[in-house]
C-alpha positions as CSV (number, residue, x, y, z in Angstrom):
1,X,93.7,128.0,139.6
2,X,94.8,131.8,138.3
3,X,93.5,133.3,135.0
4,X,96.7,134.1,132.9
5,X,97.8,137.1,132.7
6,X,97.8,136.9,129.0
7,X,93.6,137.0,129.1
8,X,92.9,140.7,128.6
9,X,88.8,140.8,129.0
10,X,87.1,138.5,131.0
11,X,83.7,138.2,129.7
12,X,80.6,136.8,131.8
13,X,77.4,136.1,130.1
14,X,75.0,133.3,131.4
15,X,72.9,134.0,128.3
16,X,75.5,131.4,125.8
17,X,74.1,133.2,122.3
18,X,75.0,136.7,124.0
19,X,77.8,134.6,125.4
20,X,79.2,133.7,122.0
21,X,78.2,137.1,120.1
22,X,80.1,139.1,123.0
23,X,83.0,136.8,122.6
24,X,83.4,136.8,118.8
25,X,83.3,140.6,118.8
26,X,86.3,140.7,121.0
27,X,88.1,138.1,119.3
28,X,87.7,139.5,116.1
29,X,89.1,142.9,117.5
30,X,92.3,140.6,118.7
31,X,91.7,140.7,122.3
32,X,92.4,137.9,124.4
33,X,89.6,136.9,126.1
34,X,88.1,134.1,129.0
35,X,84.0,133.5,128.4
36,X,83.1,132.5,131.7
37,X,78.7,131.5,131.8
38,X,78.8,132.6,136.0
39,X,80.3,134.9,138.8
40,X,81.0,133.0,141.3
41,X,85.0,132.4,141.9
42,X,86.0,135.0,139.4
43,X,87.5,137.3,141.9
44,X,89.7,134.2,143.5
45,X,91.1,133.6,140.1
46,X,92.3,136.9,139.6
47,X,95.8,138.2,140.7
48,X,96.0,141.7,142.1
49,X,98.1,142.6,139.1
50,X,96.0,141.1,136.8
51,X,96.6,143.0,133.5
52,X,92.6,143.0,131.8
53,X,89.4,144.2,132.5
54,X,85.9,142.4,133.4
55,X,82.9,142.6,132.0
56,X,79.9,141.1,133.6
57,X,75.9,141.2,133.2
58,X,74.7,142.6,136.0
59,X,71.2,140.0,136.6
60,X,72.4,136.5,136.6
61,X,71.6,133.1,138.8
62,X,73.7,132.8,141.7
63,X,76.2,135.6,142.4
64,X,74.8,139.0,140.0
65,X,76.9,141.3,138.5
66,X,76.7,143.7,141.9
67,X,78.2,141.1,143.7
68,X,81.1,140.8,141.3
69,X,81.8,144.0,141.6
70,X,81.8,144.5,145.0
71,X,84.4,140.9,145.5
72,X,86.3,142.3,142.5
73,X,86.8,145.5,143.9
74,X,87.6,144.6,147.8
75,X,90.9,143.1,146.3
76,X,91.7,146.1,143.5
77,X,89.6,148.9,143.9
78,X,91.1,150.1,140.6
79,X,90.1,146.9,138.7
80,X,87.7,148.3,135.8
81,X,84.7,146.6,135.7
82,X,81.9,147.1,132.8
83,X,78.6,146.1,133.5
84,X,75.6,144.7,130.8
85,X,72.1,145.8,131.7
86,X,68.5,145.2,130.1
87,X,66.6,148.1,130.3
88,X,64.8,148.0,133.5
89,X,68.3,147.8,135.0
90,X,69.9,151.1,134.2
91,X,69.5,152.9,137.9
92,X,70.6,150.1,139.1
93,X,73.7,149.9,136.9
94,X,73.8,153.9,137.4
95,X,73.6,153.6,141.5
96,X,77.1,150.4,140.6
97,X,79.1,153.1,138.7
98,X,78.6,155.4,141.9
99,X,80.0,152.6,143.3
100,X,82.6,151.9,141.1
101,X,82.1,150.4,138.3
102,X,83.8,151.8,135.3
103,X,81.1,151.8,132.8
104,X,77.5,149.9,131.7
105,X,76.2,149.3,128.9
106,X,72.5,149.1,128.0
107,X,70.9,146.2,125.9
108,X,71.4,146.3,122.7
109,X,74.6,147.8,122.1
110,X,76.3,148.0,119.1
111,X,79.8,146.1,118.8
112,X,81.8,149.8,118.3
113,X,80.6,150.7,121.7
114,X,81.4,147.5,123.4
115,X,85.1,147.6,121.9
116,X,85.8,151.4,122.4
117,X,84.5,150.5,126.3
118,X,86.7,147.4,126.7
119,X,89.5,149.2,125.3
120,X,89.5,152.6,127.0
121,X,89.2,150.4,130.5
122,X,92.1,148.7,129.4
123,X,94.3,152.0,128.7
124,X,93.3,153.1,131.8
125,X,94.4,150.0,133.8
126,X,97.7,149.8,132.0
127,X,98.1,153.3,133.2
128,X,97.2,152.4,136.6
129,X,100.1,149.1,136.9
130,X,102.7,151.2,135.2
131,X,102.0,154.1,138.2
132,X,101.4,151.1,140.8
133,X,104.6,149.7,139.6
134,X,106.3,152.7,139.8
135,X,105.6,153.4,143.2
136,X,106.8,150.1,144.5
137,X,110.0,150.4,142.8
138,X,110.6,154.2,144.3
139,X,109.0,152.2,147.9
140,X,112.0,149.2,147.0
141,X,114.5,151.4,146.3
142,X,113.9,153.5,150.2
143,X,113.6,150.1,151.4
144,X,117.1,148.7,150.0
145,X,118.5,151.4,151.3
146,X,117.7,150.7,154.9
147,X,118.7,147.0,154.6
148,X,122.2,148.1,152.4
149,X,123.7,150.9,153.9
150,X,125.4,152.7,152.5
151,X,126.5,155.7,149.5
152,X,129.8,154.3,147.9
153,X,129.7,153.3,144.7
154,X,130.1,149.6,144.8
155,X,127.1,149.6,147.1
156,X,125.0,151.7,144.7
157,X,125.7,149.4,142.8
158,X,125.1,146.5,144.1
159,X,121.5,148.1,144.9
160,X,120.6,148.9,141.4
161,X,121.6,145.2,140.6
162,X,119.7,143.7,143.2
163,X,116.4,146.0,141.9
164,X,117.2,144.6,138.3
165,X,116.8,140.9,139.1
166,X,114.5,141.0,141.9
167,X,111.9,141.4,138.9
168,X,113.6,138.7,136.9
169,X,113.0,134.9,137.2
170,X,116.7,133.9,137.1
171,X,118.5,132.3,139.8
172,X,121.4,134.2,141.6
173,X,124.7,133.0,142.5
174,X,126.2,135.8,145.2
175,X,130.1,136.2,145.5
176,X,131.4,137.8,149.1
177,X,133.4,137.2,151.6
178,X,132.8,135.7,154.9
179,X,130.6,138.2,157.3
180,X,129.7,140.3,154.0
181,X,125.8,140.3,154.5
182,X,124.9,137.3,151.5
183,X,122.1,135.9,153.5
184,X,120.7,140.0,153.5
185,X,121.0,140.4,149.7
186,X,119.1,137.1,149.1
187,X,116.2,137.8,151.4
188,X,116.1,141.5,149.5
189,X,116.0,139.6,146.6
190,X,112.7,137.3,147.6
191,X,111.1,140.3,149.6
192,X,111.4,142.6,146.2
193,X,110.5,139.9,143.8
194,X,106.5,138.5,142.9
195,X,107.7,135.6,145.5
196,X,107.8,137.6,148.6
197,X,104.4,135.8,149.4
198,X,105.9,132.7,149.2
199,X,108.4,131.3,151.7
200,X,111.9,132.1,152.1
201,X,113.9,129.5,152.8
202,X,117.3,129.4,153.9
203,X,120.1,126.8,154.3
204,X,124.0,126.6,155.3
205,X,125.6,123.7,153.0
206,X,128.6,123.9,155.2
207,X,127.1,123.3,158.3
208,X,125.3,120.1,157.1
209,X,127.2,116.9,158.1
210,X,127.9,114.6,154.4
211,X,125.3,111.7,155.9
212,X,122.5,113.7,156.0
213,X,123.0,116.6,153.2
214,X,121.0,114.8,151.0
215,X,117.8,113.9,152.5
216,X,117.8,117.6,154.0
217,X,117.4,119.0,150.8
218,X,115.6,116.2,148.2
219,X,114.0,114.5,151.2
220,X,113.2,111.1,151.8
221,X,110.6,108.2,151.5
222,X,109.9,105.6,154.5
223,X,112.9,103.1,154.1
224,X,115.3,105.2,152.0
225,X,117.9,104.5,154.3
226,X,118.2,102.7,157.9
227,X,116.6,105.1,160.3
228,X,114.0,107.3,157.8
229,X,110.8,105.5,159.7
230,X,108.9,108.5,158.3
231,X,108.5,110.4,154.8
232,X,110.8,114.0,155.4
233,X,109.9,116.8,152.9
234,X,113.3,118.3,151.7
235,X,114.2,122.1,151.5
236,X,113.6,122.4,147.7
237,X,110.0,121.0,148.3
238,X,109.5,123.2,151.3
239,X,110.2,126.0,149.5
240,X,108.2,125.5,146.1
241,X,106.7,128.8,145.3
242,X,109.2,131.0,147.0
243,X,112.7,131.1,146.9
244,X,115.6,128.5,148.4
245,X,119.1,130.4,149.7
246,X,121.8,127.9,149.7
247,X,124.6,129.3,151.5
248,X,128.4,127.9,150.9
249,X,127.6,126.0,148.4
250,X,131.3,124.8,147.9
251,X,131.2,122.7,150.2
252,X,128.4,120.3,148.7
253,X,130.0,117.1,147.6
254,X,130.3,116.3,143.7
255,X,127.2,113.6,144.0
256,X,124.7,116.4,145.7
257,X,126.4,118.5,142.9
258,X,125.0,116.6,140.2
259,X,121.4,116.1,141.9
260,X,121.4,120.2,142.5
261,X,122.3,120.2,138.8
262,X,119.5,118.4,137.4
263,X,117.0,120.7,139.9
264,X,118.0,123.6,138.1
265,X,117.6,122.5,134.6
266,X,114.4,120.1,135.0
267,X,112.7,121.8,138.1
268,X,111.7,118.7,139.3
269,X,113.0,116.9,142.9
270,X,112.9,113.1,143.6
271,X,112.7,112.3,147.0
272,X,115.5,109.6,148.3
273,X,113.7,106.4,148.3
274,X,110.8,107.1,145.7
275,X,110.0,107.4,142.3
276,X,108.0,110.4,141.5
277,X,109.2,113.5,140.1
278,X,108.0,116.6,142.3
279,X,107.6,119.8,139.8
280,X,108.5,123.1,141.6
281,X,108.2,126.5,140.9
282,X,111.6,127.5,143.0
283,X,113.9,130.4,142.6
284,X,117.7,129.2,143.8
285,X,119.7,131.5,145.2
286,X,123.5,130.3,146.0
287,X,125.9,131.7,148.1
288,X,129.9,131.4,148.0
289,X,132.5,132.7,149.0
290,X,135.4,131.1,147.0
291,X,136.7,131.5,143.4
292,X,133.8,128.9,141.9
293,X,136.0,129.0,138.6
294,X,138.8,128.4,140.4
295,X,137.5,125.2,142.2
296,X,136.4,124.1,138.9
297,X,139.6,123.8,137.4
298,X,140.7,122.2,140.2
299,X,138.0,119.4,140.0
300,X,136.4,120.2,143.7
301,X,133.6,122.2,141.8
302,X,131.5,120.4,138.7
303,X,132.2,122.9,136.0
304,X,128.4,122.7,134.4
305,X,127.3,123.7,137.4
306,X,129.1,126.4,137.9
307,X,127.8,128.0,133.9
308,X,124.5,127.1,135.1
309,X,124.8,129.1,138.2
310,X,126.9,132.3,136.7
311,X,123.8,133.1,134.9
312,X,123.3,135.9,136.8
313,X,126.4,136.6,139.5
314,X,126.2,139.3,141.9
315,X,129.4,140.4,143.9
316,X,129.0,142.3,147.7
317,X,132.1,144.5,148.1
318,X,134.2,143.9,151.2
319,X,133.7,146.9,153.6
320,X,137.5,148.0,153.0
321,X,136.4,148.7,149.2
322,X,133.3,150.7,150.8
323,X,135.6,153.7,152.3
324,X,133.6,155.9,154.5
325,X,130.6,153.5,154.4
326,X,132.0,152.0,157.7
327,X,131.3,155.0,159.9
328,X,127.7,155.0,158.7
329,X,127.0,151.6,159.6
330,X,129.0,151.7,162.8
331,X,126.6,154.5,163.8
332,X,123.5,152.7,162.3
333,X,124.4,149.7,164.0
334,X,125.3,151.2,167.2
335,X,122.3,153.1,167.3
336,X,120.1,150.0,166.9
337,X,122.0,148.5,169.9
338,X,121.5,151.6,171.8
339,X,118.1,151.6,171.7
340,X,117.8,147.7,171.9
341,X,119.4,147.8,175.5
342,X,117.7,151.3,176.4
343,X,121.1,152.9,176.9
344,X,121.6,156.3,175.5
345,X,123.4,156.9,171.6
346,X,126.9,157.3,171.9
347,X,129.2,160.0,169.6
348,X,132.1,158.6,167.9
349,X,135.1,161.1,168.7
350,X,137.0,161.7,165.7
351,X,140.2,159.6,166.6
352,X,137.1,156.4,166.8
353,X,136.2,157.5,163.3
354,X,140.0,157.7,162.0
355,X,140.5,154.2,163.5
356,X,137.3,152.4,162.0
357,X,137.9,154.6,158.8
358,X,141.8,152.8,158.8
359,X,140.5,149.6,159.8
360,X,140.6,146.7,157.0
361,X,137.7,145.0,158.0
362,X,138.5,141.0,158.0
363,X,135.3,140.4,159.6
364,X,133.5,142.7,156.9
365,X,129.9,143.7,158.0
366,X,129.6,141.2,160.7
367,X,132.6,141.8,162.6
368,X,131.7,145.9,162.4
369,X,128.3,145.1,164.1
370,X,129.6,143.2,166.7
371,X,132.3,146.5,167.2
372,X,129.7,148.7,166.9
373,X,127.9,146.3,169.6
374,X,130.5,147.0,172.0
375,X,130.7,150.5,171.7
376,X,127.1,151.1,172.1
377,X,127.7,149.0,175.7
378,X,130.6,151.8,176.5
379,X,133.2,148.7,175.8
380,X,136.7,149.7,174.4
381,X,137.2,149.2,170.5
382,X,138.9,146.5,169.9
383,X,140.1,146.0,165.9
384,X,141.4,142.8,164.0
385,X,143.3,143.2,161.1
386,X,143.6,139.4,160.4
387,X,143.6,138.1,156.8
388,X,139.8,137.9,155.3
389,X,138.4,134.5,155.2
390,X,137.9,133.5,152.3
391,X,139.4,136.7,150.4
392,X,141.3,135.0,147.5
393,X,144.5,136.8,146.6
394,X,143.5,139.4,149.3
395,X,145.8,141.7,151.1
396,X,145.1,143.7,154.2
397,X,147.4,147.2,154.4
398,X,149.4,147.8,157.7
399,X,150.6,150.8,158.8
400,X,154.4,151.5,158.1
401,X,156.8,154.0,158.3
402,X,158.9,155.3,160.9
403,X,157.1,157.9,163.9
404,X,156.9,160.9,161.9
405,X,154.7,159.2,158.9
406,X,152.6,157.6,161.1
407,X,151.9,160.7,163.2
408,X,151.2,162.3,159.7
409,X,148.8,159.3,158.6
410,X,147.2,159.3,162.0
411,X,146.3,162.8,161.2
412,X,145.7,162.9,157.6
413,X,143.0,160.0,158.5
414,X,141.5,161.8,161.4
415,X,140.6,165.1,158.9
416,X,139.6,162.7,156.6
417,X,136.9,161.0,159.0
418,X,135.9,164.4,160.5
419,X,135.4,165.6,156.9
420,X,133.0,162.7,156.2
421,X,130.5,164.0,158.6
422,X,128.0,166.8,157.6
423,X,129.0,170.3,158.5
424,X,128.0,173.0,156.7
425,X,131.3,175.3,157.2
426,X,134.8,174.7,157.1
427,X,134.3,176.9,160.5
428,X,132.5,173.9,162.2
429,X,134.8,171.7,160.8
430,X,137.8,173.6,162.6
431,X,135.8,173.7,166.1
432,X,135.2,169.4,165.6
433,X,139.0,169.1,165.6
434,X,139.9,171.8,168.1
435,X,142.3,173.7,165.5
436,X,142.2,177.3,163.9
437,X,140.7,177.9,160.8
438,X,143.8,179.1,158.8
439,X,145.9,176.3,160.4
440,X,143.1,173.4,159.2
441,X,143.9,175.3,155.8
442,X,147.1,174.5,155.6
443,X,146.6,170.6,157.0
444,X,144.1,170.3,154.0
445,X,146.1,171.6,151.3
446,X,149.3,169.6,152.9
447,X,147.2,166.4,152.9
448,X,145.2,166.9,149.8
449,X,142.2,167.3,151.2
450,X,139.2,169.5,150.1
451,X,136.2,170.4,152.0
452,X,134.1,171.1,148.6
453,X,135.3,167.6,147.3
454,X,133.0,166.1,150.4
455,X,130.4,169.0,150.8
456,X,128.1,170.8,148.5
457,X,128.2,173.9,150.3
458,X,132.5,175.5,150.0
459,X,132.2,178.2,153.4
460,X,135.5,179.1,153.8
461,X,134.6,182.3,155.6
């Protein structure tokens, strides 16, 4: 059991007239509050996070108000934490603020004193969440980053919507195409959100043969079906308290359609085979990759489920709409594989850059890590511009044009990928590419490119 987080005092007391006097104050005042007549599993009750402050007397039977304090305290340090003495008890409860505790106060007190106490403590620990909260949100923000690399503006984005709902309750439906990293942004979701504790569970519709699609995720009770001997706990049950990611969630049949449906509206699962109705506390994340409207209309997709899941879309660019976020995760992703095999970091040379920066990507972020893979083993780049899977109404640009504007492409995309790395003067720029300075002046006003358009600092000296 956890003390809601709508309690803002918790008030222990054996004494039940003090009890009762203490607890009318508060209530009068309009504070929330939990009378509790001993210690002992308090602290277990109590979230992290918890919101409220405690006050405790510090002599009771059993586990004394030190004690509190010190269990309190091992799991928030910053919890405030008022103590009630008697008057033989006040270097004692002087020695506990030493250690601690926020304030005492000494029997009797009069109500004002009581109340300005409770409510100062509970200024100050609204103070200390906002700041704690703060802080992880500046530590979630570094730590999509990492996991989502990249600076374009679809992937800013994306990372400023997947900060949004991580805090939320809602389930997600992600859009992107096949390869695009939807499995990533549902375990940032769970890892940011107050379920990363809980499990993360994660399962590919699409690879899950019709016969057996069913009792994998509602499970099954001895006898459902010929062959289920045993009682199986489905994926929804396995994952009660955390979040589920259902992956290609197209391909589920219209019947595990309408089971999924009732899930999300009744957050209850029935086991094949059995009668009772399992309550979960489950986050659902689906996956697709198609137009979900699209298959609605054209019956393969249960339109209700489809409003019930576009609560709360989110959409992963394909890496062609990600521009020169391709050379930074080639280079992140080669580095990793570098240093997995203990082979030293290769340097892309710009015509490697101009080629991936060209590249259309049908593979998206998969098929650039398996490239990047390859390169970091010394293998030759080897690029498929194949249609995307799964990229409705897509098209993927080839190059045209007779010798003269591709040899002009070719180099207009090699400056271009040379101008994406850091240099700090259009000097170094001119050594990377082997070319004078006055004649990478005229290629950049020929080409309409600008050095100040992709560096702070304009050198032109």
């Amino acid at each position: 059991m956890t003390i809601d987080n709508r309690i803002q005092v918790v008030l222990i007391d054996d004494d039940p007239h003090l009890r009762q006097a203490l607890s009318q104050t508060l209530d009068l005042a309009g504070l929330k509050i939990l009378p509790l007549a001993e210690a002992k599993g308090v602290a277990g009750q109590l979230e992290r996070d918890w919101p409220g402050v405690v006050v405790s007397d510090i002599r009771m039977p059993g586990m004394d108000g030190l004690e509190l304090l010190t269990e309190l305290h091992a799991q928030d340090p910053e919890l405030p934490v008022l103590l009630i003495t008697g008057h033989g008890d006040v270097p004692l409860a002087v020695q506990a603020m030493r250690t601690g505790a926020y304030d005492f106060l000494e029997k009797p007190f009069a109500s004002d004193a009581l109340l300005d106490s409770v409510r100062r403590a509970l200024a100050l620990r609204r103070l200390v969440l906002d700041n704690r909260s703060l802080r992880l949100a500046l530590s979630d923000r570094n730590e999509l980053s990492t996991r989502l690399v990249g600076q374009s503006a679809p992937m800013l984005r994306l990372r400023e919507q997947i900060g949004a709902l991580a805090a939320t309750k809602a389930d997600v439906l992600i859009l992107g195409e096949t390869g695009a990293g939807k499995e990533v942004v549902a375990r940032a979701l769970h890892d940011l959100s107050s379920r990363r504790n809980g499990p993360f569970v994660a399962i590919n519709a699409g690879a899950l043969a019709e016969s057996v699609v069913e009792s994998e995720l509602f499970g099954h009770e001895p006898g459902a079906f010929t062959g289920a001997q045993k009682r199986r706990i489905g994926k929804f049950e396995f994952a009660n308290g955390g979040t589920l990611f259902l992956d290609e969630i197209e391909s589920m049949s219209l019947d595990v359609q309408v089971k999924l449906l009732r899930l999300l509206q009744e957050r209850v699962v029935e086991r094949l085979g059995g009668n009772q109705l399992i309550p979960l506390d489950i986050r659902i994340i689906a996956a697709t990759k198609e137009d979900l409207r699209q298959s609605a209309d054209q019956g393969r997709f249960r339109a209700d489920l489809y409003y019930r899941l576009n609560v709360a879309p989110l959409r992963i660019p394909p890496l062609r709409e990600r521009g020169e976020d391709a050379l930074m995760l080639f280079q992140h992703f080669a580095d990793e594989a570098s240093a997995r095999h203990g082979l030293p970091p290769h340097e892309l040379q710009p015509g490697q850059r101009a080629l991936l920066l060209r590249h259309t990507w049908p593979g998206n972020v998969r098929e650039l890590q398996n490239a990047a893979e390859r390169f970091a083993l010394g293998l030759e780049l080897a690029l498929d511009n194949s249609a995307p899977d799964g990229a409705v109404g897509s098209t993927v640009e080839a190059v045209s044009g007779g010798l003269s504007e591709q040899v002009e492409n070719f180099e207009k995309s090699l400056i271009a990928a040379e101008l994406a790395r850091s240099h700090s003067s259009v000097r170094s720029l001119a050594e990377a590419l082997g070319i004078p300075r006055k004649t990478l002046h005229d290629k950049l006003r020929k080409h309409g490119l600008n050095f100040a358009d992709h560096h702070a600092a304009d050198e032109l000296d």
